[in-house]
C-alpha positions in Angstrom: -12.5 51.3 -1.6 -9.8 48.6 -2.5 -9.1 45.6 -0.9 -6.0 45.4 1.6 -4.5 42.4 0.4 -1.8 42.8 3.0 -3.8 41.5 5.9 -3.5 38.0 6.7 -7.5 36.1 6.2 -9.0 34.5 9.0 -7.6 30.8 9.7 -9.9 28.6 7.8 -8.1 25.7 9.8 -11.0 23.8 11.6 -10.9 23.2 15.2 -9.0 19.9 16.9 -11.1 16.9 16.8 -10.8 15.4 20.4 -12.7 12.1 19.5 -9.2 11.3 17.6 -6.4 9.7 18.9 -2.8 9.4 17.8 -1.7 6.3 16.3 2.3 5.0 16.6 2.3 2.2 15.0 5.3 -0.2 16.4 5.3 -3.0 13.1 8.2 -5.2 14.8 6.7 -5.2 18.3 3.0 -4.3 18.0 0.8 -7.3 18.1 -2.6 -5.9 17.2 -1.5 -4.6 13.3 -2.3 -7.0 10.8 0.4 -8.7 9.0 -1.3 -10.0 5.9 0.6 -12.4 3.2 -0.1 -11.7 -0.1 1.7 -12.6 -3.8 4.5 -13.7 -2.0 5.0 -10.1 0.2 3.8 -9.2 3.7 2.1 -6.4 4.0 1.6 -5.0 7.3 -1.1 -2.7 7.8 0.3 0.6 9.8 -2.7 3.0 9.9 -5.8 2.4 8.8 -8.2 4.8 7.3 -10.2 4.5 10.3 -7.0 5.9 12.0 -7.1 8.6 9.5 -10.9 10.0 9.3 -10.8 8.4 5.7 -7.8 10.4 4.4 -5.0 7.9 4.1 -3.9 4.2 4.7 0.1 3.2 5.2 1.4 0.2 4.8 4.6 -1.2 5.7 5.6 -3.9 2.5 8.4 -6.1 3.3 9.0 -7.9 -0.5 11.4 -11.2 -0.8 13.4 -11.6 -3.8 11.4 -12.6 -6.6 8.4 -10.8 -5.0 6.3 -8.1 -5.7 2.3 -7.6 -7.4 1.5 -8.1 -11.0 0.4 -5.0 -13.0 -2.9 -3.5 -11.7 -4.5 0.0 -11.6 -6.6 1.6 -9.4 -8.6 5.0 -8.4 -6.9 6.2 -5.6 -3.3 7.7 -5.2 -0.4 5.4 -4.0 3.1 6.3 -3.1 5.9 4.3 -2.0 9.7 5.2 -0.1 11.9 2.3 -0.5 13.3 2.1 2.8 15.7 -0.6 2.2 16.6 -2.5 -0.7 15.1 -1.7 -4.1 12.2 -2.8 -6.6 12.0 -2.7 -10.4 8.8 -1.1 -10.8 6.9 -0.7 -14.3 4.5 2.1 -15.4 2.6 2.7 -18.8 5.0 0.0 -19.8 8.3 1.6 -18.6 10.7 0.1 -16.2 13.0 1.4 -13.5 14.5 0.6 -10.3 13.7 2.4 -7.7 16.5 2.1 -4.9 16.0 3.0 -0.9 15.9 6.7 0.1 14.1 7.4 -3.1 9.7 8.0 -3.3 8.0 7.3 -6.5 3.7 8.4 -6.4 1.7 6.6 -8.8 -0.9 9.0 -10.1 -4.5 7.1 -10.2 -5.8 5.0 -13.2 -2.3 4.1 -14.1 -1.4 0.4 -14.9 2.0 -0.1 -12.7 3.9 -2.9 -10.3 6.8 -3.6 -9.0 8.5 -6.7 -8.2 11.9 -7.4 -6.6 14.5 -7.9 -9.1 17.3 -8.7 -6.7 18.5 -11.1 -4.4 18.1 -9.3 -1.0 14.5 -9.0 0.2 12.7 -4.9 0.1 11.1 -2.9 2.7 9.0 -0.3 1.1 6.1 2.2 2.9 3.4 2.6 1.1 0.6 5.5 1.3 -2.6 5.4 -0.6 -5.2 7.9 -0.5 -8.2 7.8 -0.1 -8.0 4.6 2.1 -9.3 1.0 1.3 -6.2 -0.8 -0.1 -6.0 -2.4 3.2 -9.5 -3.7 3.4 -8.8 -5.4 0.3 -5.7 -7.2 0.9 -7.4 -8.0 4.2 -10.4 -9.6 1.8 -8.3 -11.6 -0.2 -4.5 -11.8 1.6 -3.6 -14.7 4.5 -3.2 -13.5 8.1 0.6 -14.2 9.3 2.3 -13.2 12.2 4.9 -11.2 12.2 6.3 -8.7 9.5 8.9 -10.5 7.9 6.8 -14.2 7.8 6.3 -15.1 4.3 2.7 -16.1 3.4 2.4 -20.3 3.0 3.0 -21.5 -0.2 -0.1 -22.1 -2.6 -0.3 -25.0 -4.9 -1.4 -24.8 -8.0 -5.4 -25.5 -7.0 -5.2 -23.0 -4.3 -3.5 -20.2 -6.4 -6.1 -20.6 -9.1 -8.4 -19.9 -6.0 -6.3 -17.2 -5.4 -6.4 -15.6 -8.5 -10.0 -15.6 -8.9 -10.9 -14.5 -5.7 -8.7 -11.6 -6.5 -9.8 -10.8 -9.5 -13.9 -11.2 -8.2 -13.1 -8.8 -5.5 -10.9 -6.1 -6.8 -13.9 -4.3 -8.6 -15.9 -3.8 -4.8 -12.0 -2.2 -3.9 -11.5 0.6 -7.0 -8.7 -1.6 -8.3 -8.3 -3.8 -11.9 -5.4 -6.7 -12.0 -3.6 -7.8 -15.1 -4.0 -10.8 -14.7 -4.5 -13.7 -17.2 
């Protein structure tokens, strides 16, 4: 006998999962999401990976003029849509600028950043999977309240501080930073 190949298989789709809800995240109205200052940006935290049954986090990055992280790497999978605006990112030590409407993925283990080049500030969507890039700019980023609010300024003590508490905590997170 051969095999009818014809036939469409069984759905291997599992059933619904009623213990989970659907999240709409609201970032300019919503006052439970975290808004979270960090390197200059605010990053506020969309869907979690709670939200997600561990499958993704999405962040919405509002980025200044001047702003943007230094070069890191990491373990997990992180895309970004540049909604408005645009960012010069780097990646294996190649720069371009990647301009809204346009989605760049940076594969995992790659060094990359971005930072904004130009003088109107960025609003960029970032997915990373698996989820726990929030948790850590939770860890080490400032609580502020609104999307757009710009994290204080750090003085010189404070972003030494900074800097090292970054750089002791981005192990536990799956990430590395580039920094001096």
């Amino acid at each position: 006998m051969t095999e009818d190949r014809t036939r469409s298989p069984q759905s291997s789709v599992p059933p619904d999962d009623p213990r989970r809800h659907l999240t709409v995240a609201r970032p300019d109205e919503d006052q439970s999401l975290r808004h979270i200052g960090l390197v200059g940006d605010t990053y506020t935290i969309l869907v979690t990976g709670d939200d997600t049954a561990g499958n993704y986090t999405l962040i919405d990055m509002h980025v200044p003029a001047g702003g943007g992280p230094p070069p890191h790497r990491h373990d997990f999978e992180e895309m970004f849509t540049v909604l408005d605006g645009e960012v010069e990112l780097s990646f294996r030590g190649q720069s371009f600028v990647a301009r809204a409407g346009e989605t760049v993925n940076v594969p995992a283990n790659a060094l990359h950043g971005f930072r904004n080049a130009s003088g109107a500030p960025a609003r960029l969507l970032c997915m990373c999977t698996p989820p726990g890039q929030e948790e850590f700019f939770v860890a080490v980023g400032t609580p502020v309240t609104s999307r757009t609010e710009p994290p204080p300024p750090l003085d010189q003590d404070a972003q030494a501080a900074f800097i090292a508490k970054s750089k002791a905590l981005a192990p536990a997170y799956r990430t590395e930073l580039m920094l001096p």
